[in-house]
Every structure is written in C-alpha cells, then in structure tokens.
C-alpha positions as a Markdown table, in Angstrom:
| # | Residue | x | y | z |
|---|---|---|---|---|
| 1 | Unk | -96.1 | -36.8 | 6.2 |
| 2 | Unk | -98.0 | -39.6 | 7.5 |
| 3 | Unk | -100.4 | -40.4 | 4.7 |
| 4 | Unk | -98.4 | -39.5 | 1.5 |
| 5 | Unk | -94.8 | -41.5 | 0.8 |
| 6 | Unk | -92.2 | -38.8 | 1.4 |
| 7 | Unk | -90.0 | -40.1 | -2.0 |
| 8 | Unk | -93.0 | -39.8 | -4.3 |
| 9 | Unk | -94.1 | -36.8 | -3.5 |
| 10 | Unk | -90.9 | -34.8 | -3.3 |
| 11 | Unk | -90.0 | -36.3 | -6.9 |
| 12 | Unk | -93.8 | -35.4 | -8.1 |
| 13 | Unk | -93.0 | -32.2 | -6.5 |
| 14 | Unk | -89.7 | -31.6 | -8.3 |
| 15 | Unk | -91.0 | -32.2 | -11.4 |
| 16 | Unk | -93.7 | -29.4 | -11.1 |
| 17 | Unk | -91.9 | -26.9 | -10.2 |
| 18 | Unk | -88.7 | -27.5 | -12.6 |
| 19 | Unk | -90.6 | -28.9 | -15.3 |
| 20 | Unk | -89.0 | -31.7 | -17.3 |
| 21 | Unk | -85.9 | -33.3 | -16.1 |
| 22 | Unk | -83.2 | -36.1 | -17.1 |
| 23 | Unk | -84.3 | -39.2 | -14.6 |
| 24 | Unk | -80.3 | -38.5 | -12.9 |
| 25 | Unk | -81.4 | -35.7 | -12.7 |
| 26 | Unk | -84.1 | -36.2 | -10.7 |
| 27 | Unk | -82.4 | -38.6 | -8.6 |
| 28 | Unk | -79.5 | -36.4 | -7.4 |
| 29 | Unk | -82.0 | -33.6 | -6.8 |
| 30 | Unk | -84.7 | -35.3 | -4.3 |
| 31 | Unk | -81.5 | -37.5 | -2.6 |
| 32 | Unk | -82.6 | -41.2 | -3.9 |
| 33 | Unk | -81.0 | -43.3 | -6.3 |
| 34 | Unk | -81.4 | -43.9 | -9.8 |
| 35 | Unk | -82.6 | -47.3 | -9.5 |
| 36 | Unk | -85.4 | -45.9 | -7.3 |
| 37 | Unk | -86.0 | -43.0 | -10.1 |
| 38 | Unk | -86.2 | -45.4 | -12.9 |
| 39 | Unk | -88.8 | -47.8 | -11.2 |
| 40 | Unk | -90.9 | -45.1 | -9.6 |
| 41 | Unk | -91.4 | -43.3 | -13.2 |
| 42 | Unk | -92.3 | -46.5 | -14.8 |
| 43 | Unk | -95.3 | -46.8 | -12.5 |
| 44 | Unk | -96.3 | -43.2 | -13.1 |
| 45 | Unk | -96.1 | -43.4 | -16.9 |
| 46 | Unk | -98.5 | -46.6 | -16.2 |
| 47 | Unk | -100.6 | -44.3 | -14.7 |
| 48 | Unk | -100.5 | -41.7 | -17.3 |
| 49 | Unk | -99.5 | -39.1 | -14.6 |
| 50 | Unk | -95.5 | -38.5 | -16.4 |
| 51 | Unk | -94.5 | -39.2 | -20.3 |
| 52 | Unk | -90.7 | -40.6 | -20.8 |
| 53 | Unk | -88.8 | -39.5 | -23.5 |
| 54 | Unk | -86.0 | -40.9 | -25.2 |
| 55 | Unk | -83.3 | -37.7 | -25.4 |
| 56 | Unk | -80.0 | -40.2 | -26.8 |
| 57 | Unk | -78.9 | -42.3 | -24.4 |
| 58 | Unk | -80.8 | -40.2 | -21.4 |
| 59 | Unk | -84.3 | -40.6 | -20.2 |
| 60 | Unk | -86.3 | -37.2 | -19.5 |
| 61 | Unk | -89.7 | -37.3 | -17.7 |
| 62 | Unk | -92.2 | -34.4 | -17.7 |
| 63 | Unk | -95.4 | -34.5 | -15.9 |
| 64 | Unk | -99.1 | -34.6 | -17.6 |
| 65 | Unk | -102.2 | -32.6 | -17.3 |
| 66 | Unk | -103.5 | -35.0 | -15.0 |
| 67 | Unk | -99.6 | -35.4 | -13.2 |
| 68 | Unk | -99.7 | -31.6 | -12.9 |
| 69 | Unk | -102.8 | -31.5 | -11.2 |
| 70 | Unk | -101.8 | -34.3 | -8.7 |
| 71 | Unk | -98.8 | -33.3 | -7.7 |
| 72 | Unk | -100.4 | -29.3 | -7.0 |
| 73 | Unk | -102.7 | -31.3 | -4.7 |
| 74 | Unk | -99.4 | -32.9 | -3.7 |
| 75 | Unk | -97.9 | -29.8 | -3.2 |
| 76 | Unk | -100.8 | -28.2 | -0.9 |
| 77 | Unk | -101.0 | -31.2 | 1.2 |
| 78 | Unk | -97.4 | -30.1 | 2.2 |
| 79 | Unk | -97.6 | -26.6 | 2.5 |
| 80 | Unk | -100.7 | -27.3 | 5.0 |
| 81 | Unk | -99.0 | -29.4 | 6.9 |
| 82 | Unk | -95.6 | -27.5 | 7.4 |
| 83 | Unk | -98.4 | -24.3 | 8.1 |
C-alpha cells in the first residue's frame, strides 16, 4: 500500500477483527516487535482511537468507536486494493 503505513494498518486491522488483545499479543501476531507495539498504541490512545488496560502485569488494547470505524475504512482500503 502506497499511501497507508503497512505496520499500522495491519495492527489496526488485527484488532478489529480479534477484538481486544494483550500488546505481545499483538506483536507476535502482525510480525513486529514489542517495542514497536508499545509505542505505536501510545500514539493511538493519544488519539482516542484504542483504550489500554492494565490486566496485572500485561497491557490489553481494544479499539474505540471512533478506532473501529477507522480501521473498517482501513480495512476496505485493502480489500480494494488486493481486488
């Protein structure tokens, strides 16, 4: 995708279709890293598109209304393309 970051979107993605998931989680299933994980969500909870929760010693992030929207229009944007 030219126009869209490929790392984003898959994690955006990821989380609307599996719904809320543990940030290692998250990281093992799109193929990045943790680190990568960890800094992306803090920007998108800055955004109010994904809420962090505290679960222990584990961190789970689950989309918003306004996250879910996005990443369906996310989500589109890649099923048009791969056509």
């Amino acid at each position: 995708m030219i126009f869209l970051k490929e790392k984003p979107s898959r994690i955006m993605i990821t989380l609307k279709n599996k719904g809320p998931m543990y940030l290692s989680k998250i990281a093992k299933e799109t193929d990045t890293t943790y680190v990568y994980v960890t800094n992306l969500m803090r920007t998108l909870a800055a955004r109010r598109w994904v809420i962090i929760e505290e679960k222990g010693k584990y961190r789970v992030a689950r989309l918003t209304e306004d996250g879910i929207e996005l990443a369906k229009i996310i989500s589109e944007i890649y099923d048009k393309e791969k056509g």
